[in-house]
N, C-alpha and C positions, 0 to 999 in steps of 0.2 A: 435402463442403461443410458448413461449419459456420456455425449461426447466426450474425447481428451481434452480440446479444451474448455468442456463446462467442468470439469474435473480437475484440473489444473486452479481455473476461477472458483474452484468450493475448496482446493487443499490452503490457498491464499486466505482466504475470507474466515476461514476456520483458524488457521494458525495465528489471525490478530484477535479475532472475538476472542473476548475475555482474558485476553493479556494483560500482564503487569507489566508498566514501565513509570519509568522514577525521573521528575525531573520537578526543579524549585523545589527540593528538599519535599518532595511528597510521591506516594508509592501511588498512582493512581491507573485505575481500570480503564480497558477502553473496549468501545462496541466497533465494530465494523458492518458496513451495511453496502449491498450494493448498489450502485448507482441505478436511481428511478427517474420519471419522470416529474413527479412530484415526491421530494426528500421529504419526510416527516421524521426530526429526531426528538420533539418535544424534550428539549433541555435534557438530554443526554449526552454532557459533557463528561470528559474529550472523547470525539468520534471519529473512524476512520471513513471515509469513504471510496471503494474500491471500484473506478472505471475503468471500463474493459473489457476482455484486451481489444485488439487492433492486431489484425492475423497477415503477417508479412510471409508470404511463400518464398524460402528463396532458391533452393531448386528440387530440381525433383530426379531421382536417379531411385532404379529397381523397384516400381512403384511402390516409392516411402519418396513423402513432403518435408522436406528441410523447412521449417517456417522458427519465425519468429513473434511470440507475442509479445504484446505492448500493454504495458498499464501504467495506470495513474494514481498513487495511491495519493490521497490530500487527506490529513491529521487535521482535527478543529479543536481549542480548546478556548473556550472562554474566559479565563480566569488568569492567563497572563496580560500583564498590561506593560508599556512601554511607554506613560507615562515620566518624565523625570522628578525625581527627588534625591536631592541633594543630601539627607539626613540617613538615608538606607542606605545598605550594603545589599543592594537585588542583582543576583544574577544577570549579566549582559543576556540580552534577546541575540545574539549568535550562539553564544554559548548554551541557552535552553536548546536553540533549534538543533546544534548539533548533536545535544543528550537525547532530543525525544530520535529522531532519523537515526542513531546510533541505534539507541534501544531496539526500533522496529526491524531494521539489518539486522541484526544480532537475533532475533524473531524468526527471520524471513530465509535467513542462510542458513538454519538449523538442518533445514530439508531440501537442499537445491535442485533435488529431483522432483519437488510436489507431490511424493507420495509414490513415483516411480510412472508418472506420466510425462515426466521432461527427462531432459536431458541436462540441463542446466539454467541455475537463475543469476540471475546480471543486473546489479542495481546501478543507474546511470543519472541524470541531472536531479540535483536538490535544491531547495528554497526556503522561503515564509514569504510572506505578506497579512497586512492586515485588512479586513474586512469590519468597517466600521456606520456603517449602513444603518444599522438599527441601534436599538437601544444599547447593547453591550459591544464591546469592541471583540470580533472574532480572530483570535492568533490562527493561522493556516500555513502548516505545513506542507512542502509536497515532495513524492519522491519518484524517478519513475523508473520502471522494472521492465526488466529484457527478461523472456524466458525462452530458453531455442526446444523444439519439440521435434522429434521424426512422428509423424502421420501415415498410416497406410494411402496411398493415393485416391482408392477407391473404396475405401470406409475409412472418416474422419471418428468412428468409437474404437476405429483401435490402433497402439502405437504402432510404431514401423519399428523399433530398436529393438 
């Protein structure tokens, strides 16, 4: 048996592994993985990777824990470039970034309960950046996710709700 929140972080991790989402005019899969200490995704474009969470108590009334978790999800896709060319009609790099972070919302609200271990999911600051370090230029996405959970006080495997 696994914690509510190891359970929360498998209904997340589950609900993007192996999703479809569509952006540059292409239907393309993605993996999700949790954050390690050493990432190994051997060219396993585009991938999610899921940090987290970060467990905010925020009160406590009739032993059950009001908390909130925290994650980070960051998207990688190696195959967008933001190069200029004058001769194409490419997609603006805002306009990708809001299809792929749409898509994944649209994923991630299907079940705002996690499977009936929250209470509610809250998706709050977005972004990209590039990552151009190595050889291929890395598009990174990020979004990050509020989940609010009741806790039993004095057993965190089971809810308080």
């Amino acid at each position: 048996m696994a914690s509510v929140f190891a359970e929360i972080t498998k209904n997340i991790k589950s609900t993007l592994h192996g999703a479809s989402i569509t952006y540059g005019g292409l239907v393309r899969t993605i993996t999700c993985e949790r954050e390690r200490f050493m990432n190994v995704i051997n060219d396993r474009f585009p991938f999610i990777l899921l940090s987290g969470p970060i467990i905010e108590p925020l009160s406590r009334a009739h032993l059950v824990v009001h908390n909130t978790l925290h994650y980070l999800i960051t998207f990688t896709d190696n195959t967008i470039s933001d190069e200029y060319n004058p001769d194409s009609t490419v997609t603006p790099i805002t306009e990708t970034m809001q299809d792929v972070i749409a898509d994944i919302v649209k994923l991630l609200m299907v079940d705002r309960r996690r499977g009936g271990y929250a209470n509610n999911t809250e998706y709050g600051t977005t972004g990209y950046y590039f990552d151009d370090d190595g050889d291929t230029p890395l598009f990174n996405i990020f979004l990050q996710l509020e989940i609010k959970a009741f806790v039993r006080d004095a057993d965190p495997y089971y809810t308080g709700g």
